[in-house]
N, C-alpha and C positions, 0 to 999 in steps of 0.2 A: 508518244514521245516527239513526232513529229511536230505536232499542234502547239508542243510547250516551246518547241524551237524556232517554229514560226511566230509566235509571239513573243519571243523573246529578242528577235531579231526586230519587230515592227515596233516594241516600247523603246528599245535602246539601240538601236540602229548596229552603224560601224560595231558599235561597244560591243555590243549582243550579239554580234556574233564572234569575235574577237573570244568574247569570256565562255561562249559555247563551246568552241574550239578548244578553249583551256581545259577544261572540263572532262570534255572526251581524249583530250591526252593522257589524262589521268587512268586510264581501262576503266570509264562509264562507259556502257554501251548505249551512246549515242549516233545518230546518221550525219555524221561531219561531210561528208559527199553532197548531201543533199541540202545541209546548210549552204554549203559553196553555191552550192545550185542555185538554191534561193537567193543569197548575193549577190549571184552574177545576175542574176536575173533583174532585182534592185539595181545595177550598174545599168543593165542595159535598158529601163525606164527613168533613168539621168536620180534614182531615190540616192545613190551611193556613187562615189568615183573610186574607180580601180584602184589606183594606187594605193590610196590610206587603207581602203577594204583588205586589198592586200598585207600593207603593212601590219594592219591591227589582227589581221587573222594567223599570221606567221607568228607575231611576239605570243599569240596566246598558245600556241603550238609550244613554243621553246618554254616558256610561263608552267604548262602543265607538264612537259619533259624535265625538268629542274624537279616537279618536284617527287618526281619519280627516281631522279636522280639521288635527291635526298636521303631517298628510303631507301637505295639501295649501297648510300655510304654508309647510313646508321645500324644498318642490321648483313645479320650472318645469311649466309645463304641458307643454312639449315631452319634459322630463325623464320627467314622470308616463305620460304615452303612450307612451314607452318601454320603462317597467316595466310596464306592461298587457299590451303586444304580447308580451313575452319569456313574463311569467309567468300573466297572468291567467286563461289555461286552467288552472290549480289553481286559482281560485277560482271558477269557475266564470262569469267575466265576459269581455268584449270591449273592442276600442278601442272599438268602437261606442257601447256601452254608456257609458264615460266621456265621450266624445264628446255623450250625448246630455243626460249632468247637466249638462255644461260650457252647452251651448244652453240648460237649462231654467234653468237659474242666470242666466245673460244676461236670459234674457226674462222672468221673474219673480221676480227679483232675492230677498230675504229669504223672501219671503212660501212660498217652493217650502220651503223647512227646514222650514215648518209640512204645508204640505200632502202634499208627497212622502214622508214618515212614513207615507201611506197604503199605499203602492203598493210591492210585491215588488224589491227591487235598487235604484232611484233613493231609495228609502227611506236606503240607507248611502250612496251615491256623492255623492247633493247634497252632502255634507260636505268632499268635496274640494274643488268649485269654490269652497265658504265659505272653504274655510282661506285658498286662494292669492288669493280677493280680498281676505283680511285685513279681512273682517267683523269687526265687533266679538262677541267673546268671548261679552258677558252676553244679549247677543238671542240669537245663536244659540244658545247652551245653554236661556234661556227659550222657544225655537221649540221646539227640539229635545224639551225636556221636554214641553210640549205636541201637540203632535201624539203624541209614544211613546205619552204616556197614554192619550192619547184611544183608539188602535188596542189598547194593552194591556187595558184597560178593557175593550173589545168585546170582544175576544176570551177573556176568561178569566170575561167575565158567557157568552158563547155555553157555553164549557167546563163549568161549574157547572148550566147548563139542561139540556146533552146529557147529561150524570151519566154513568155508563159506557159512555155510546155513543160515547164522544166519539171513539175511535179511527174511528169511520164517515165522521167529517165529511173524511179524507185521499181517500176516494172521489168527494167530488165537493168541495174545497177552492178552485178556480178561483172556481164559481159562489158561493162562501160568501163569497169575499172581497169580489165585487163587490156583495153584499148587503152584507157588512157597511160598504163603504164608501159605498153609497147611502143607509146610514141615517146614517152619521156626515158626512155631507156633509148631509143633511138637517133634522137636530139643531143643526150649527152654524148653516144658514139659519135656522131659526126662532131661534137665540138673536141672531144679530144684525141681525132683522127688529125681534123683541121691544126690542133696546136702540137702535133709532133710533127706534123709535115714543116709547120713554119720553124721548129725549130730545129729539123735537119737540114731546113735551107738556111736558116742564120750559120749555123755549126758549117756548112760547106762554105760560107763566104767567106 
């Protein structure tokens, strides 16, 4: 799978992986990490520049969220668990699994589309329980967009640092992730430490 995404990325550049991304939004069990990887690594031999890389890899992030979105305004929940059961061993998922966005959707209602962008699988599936609560459209795509970045962002600045080594980091990928999400959990604490202080010092002036 790997080799199909490396190629996929050296015939269609930006594009290729933009649409890989999309792809693996969808719950294909593809290695979107190690795409990044590849990316940044392309960035840091001047093949790609960061930005658009970035930009085209975000839109396909929200591209294959939408259309998960889709399917989860079109169909019942009982429906959706259905099709899971029959088919979701080709994509690599579970009732469980759906079962277990459907809870974090419940209990952290919006706010899970931002954060669950962090995390392998619930990253695509939150979008189902968005659709079928018939969330509004423009937050969830503004969630959605934010958090992809954020994690696109990490991973393809790690890609670019690793330079050719980046094939290395699939050896120990688990532990990279949870670094890299302890650092982006820790970047958004300090920025909205930083903007309630400014805003208790505006409110006392």
């Amino acid at each position: 799978m790997l080799d199909f995404a490396i190629k996929l990325v050296e015939n269609l550049g930006i594009f290729g992986a933009g649409l890989f991304i999309a792809i693996e939004s969808i719950v294909i069990p593809l290695p979107s990490e190690l795409v990044l990887l590849l990316s940044g690594f392309n960035v840091s031999t001047g093949e790609f520049s960061f930005f658009p890389l970035w930009v085209t890899t975000s839109i396909g992030s929200l591209i294959g969220a939408l259309v998960l979105y889709s399917i989860g305004y079109g169909f019942s929940k009982e429906r959706l668990s259905k099709i899971v059961s029959r088919y979701g061993k080709y994509l690599g998922i579970k009732d469980s699994d759906l079962n277990k966005s459907f809870n974090l959707f419940e209990k952290y209602g919006s706010a899970i589309i931002l954060i669950g962008r962090l995390f392998p699988l619930i990253r695509s599936l939150v979008s189902i329980p968005a659709g079928l609560a018939k969330m509004n459209l423009v937050k969830f795509s503004i969630f959605t967009l934010a958090g992809s970045s954020i994690f696109n962002a990490a991973w393809i600045y790690i890609g670019i640092e690793l330079g050719d080594k980046w094939r290395n980091a699939e050896e120990w990928a688990n532990t990279l992730n949870l670094v890299v999400n302890i650092g982006i959990f820790a970047v958004i604490g300090a920025l909205i430490i930083r903007a309630l202080r400014n805003w208790k010092t505006a409110r006392s002036q």
